[in-house]
C-alpha positions in Angstrom: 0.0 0.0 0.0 2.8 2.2 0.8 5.9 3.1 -1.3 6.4 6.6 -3.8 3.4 6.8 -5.9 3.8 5.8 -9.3 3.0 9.2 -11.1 5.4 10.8 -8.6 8.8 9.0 -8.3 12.0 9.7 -5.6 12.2 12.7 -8.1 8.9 14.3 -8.0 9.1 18.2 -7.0 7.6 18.7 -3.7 7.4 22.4 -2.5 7.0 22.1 2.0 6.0 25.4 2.0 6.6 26.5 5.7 10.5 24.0 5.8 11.9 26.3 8.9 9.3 25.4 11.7 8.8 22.8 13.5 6.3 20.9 11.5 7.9 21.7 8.2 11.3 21.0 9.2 10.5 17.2 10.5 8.6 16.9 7.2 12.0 18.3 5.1 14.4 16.1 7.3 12.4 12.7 6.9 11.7 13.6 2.9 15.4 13.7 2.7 16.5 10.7 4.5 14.1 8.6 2.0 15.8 9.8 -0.7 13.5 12.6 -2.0 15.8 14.6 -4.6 14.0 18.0 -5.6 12.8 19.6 -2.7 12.0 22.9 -3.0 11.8 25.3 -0.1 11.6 29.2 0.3 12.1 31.1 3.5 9.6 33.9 4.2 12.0 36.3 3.2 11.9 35.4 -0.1 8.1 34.3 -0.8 5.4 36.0 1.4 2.4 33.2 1.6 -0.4 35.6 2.0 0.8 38.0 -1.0 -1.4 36.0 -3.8 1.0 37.9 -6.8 3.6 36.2 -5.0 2.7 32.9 -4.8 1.1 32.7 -8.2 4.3 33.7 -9.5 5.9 30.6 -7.4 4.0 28.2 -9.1 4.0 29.4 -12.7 8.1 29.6 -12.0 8.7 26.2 -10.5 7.0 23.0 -11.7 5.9 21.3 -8.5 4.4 18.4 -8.7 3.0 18.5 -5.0 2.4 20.4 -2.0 3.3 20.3 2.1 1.3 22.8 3.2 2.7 23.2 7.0 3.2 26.8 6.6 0.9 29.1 9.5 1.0 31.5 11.9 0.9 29.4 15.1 0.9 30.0 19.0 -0.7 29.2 22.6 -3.4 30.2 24.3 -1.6 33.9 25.5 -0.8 34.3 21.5 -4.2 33.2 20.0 -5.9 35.4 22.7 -3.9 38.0 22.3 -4.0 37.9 18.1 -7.0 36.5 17.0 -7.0 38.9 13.8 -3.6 37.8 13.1 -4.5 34.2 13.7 -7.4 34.3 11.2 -6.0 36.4 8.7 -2.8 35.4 7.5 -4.0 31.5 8.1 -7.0 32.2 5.6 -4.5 34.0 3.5 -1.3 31.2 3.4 -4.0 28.4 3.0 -6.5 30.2 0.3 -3.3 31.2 -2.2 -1.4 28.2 -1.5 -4.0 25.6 -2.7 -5.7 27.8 -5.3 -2.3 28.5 -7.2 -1.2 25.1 -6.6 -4.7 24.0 -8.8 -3.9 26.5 -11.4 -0.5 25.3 -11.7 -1.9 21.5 -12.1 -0.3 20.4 -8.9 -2.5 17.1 -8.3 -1.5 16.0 -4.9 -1.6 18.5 -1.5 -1.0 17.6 1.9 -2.8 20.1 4.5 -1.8 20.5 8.0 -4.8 21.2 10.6 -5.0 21.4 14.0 -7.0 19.4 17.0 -8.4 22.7 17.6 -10.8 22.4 14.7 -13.2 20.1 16.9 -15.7 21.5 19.5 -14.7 22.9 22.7 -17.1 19.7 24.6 -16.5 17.4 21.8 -17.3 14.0 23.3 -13.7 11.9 23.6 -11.9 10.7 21.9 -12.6 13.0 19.0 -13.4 11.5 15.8 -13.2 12.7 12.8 -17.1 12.7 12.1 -17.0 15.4 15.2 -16.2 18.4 12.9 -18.7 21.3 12.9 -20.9 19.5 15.3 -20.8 22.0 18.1 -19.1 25.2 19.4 -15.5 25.8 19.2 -13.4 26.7 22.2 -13.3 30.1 22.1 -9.8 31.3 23.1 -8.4 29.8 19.7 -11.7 30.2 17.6 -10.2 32.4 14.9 -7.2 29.9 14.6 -9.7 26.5 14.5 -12.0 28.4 11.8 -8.9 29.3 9.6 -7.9 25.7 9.8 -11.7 24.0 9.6 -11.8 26.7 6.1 -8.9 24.7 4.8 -10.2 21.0 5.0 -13.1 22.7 3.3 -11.3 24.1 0.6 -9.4 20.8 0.3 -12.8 19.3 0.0 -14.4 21.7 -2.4 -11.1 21.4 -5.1 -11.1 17.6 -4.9 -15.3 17.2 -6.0 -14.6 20.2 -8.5 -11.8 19.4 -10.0 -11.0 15.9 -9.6 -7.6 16.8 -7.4 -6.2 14.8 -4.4 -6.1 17.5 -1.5 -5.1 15.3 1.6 -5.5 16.7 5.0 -4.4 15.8 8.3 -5.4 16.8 11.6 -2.6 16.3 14.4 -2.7 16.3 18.3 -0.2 18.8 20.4 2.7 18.5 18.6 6.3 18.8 20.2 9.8 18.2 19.1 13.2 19.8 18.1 12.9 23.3 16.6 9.9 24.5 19.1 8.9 27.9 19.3 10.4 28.4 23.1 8.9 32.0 23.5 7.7 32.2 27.2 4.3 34.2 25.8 3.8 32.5 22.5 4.8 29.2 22.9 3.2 25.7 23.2 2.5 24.5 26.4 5.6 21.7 26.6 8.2 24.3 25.5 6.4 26.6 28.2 6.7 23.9 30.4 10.6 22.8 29.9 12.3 26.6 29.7 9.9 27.5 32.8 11.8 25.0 35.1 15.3 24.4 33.5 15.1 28.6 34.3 14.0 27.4 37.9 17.1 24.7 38.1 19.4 27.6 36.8 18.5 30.0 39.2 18.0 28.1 42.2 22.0 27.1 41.0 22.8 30.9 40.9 24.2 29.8 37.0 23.7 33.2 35.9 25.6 32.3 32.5 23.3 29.3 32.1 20.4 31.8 32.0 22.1 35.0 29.5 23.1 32.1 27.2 19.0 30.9 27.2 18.2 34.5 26.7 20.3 34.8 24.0 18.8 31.7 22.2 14.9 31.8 22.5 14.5 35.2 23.6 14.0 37.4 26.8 12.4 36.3 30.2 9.4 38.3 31.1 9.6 40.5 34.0 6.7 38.5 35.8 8.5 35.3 35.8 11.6 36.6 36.2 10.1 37.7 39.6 8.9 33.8 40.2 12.1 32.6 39.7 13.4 35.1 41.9 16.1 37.0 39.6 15.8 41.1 38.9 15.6 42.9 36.1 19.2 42.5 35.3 20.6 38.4 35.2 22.7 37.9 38.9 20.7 40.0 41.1 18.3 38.5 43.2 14.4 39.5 43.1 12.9 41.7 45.7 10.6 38.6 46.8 13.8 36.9 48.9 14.6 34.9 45.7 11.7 32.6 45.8 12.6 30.5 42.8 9.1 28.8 41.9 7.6 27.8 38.2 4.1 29.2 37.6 2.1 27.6 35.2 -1.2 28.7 34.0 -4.6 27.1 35.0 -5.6 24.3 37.7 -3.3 21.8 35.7 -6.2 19.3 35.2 -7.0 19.8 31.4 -5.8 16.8 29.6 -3.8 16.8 26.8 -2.6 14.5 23.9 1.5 14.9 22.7 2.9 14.0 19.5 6.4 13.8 18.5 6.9 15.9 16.0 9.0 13.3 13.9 6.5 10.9 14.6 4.1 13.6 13.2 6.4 13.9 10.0 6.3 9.8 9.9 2.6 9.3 10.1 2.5 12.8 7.3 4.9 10.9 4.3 2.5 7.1 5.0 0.1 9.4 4.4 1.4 11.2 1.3 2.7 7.6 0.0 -0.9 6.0 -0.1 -1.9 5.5 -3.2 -5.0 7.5 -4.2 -8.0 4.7 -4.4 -6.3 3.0 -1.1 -6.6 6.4 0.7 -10.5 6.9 -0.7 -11.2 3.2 0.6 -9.9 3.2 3.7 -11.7 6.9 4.7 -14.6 5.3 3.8 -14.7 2.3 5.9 -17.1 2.5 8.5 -17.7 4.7 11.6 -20.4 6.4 10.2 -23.6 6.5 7.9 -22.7 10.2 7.5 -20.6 12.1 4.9 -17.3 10.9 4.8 -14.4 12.8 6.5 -11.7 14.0 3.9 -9.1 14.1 6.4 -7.2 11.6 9.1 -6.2 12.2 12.7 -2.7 12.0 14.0 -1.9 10.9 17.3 -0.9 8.4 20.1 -3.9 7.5 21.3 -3.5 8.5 24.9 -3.5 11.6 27.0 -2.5 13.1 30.2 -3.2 16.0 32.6 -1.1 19.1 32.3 -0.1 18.2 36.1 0.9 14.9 34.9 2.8 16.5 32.1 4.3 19.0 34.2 6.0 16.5 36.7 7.6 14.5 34.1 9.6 17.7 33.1 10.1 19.0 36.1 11.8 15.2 36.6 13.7 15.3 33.9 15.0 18.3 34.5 16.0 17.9 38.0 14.3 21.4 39.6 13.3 20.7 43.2 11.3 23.5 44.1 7.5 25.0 44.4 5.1 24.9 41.4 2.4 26.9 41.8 -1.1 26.8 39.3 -2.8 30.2 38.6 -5.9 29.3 38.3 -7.2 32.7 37.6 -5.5 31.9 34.2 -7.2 30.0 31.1 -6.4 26.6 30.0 -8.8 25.8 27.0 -10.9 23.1 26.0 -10.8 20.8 28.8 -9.9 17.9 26.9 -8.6 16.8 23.5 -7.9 13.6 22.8 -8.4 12.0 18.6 -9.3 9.1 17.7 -6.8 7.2 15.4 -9.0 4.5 14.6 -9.0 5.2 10.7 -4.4 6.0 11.2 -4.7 3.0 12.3 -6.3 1.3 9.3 -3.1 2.8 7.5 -1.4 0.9 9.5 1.0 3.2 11.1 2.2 3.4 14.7 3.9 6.3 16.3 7.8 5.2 17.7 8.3 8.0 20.7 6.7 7.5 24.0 6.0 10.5 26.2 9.1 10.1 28.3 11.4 9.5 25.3 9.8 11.9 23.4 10.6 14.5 25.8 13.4 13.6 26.4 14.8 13.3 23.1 13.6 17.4 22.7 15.7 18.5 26.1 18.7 16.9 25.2 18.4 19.3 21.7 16.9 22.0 24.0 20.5 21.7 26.2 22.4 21.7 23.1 21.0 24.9 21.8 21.9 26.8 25.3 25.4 25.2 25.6 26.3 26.3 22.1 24.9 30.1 23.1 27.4 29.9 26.4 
């Protein structure tokens, strides 16, 4: 069933458009290690997504023959709450110029890259795929879940118009080497892991452990530099007695499920490797007398609280002190787990468990703070 499709050998041109995040760069590195020649990338720099001149000119330019489409404008809760606009914009943008010029230009296979968030904020668990638009969506990431629930539509629309094979893929809380490690606008593992090696630093006093993390993923805000007990400048203690404590953001019992973002990239390429009247069969097979779903979740299978989460890392990391739960805070939908039932029928597995997964992504978190000493 699986194996490069026969109209698009080792040297097919695939375009990942979006190769230098996380999501796009697993994609890029696995492509590569199976022997996928002509790759083509473009940094934003040097082709803006949402600029529809831009992109058509891509496509007319280059003869791709099909289409990663990991490229968005991503975040946590704090981001999408704090950038809905952006969030629903430049997602309906990236997606709406990517897959139309890719038609025009007669690419014939796409890959789309959702988001659990498309499902309904009391979705019944876990969340199948037949779940879509069957309820309200959780509202601190609406405009994000929208963007994303527009392109499995469009996806949809393309395919019974004009006979192309637009795949799309919903996965779980992704994680993994090259993670946005922002302190406001990341995901809530890297949250989790720079909030108490930070801890483990300070309670050390390692004051050039913590400028070299600054100088790699970015400046500490002032309001947990205060709960980790270090002043406005690194090496001088906080006015609180320096307290060193990690504050994470609601009660800690929402449950989330975590992908490995190579795993991710894994379950992406079987995917894209299916042969088209496989992948029409096996989406039709049977949880439902309803309209068939167009797309396929990816995940593990299992979930945990963010407590649960939380004390894995803090483990693994060695910090020893206080963590304190703001429960004043949001913490989204309280519970997201997919079904994999019709991944499964693919027959693909993921290879990183929780614990190996994460700890796979500290060793290359360490790495990147050692080399910034």
């Amino acid at each position: 069933m699986t194996g490069p499709l026969p109209e698009y050998s080792l040297h097919s041109r695939i375009f990942v458009a979006g190769h230098r995040g996380m999501v796009g760069s697993a994609i890029l590195r696995l492509l590569r290690k199976k022997g996928y020649e002509n790759l083509i990338t473009r940094r934003s720099s040097e082709l803006d997504l949402t600029d529809q001149r831009a992109v058509r000119q891509f496509f007319a330019d280059e003869s791709v023959d099909r289409v990663v489409l990991a490229a968005a404008r991503v975040g946590g809760i704090y981001a999408n709450n704090t950038y809905p606009a952006e969030f629903i914009h430049q997602n309906l943008m990236i997606q709406s110029n990517v897959i139309h010029e890719a038609w025009r230009s007669g690419v014939k296979q796409l890959l789309f890259l959702g988001s659990s968030c498309i499902y309904p904020r009391d979705c019944p668990q876990p969340m199948r795929e037949e779940a879509l638009l069957t309820g309200p969506l959780e509202v601190t990431n609406e405009p994000y879940a929208v963007a994303k629930i527009a392109g499995i539509k469009m996806c949809e629309a393309y395919n019974r118009q004009y006979d192309t094979d637009y795949r799309a893929v919903m996965p779980t809380n992704l994680y993994g080497p090259g993670d946005n490690y922002h302190l406001q606008n990341s995901h809530v593992v890297p949250a989790i892991i720079r909030k108490y090696h930070l801890a483990r630093l300070a309670r050390q006093q390692d004051w050039d452990g913590i400028e070299a993390d600054e100088r790699t993923f970015g400046p500490i805000p002032r309001d947990i530099r205060m709960a980790l007990g270090i002043g406005q400048a690194t090496g001088q203690r906080a006015p609180t007695g320096g307290l060193v404590q990690v504050e994470l953001w609601g009660s800690g019992q929402a449950r989330r499920e975590f992908l490995h973002v190579d795993d991710m990239a894994s379950a992406c390429l079987h995917i894209m490797e299916i042969d088209r009247q496989n992948w029409q069969q096996a989406l039709a097979e049977g949880d439902s007398s309803g309209p068939v779903p167009s797309f396929v979740n990816i995940g593990v299978g299992k979930d945990c609280t963010i407590r649960e989460l939380a004390e894995v890392i803090r483990e693994m990391v060695g910090f020893h002190g206080e963590t304190r739960y703001d429960t004043s805070q949001p913490e989204g939908t309280p519970r997201k787990l997919l079904d994999t039932r019709r991944l499964q029928r693919f027959g693909w597995q993921p290879s990183f468990s929780l614990a190996d997964g994460l700890r796979n992504v500290y060793t290359w978190y360490r790495a990147q703070t050692e080399n910034g000493r």
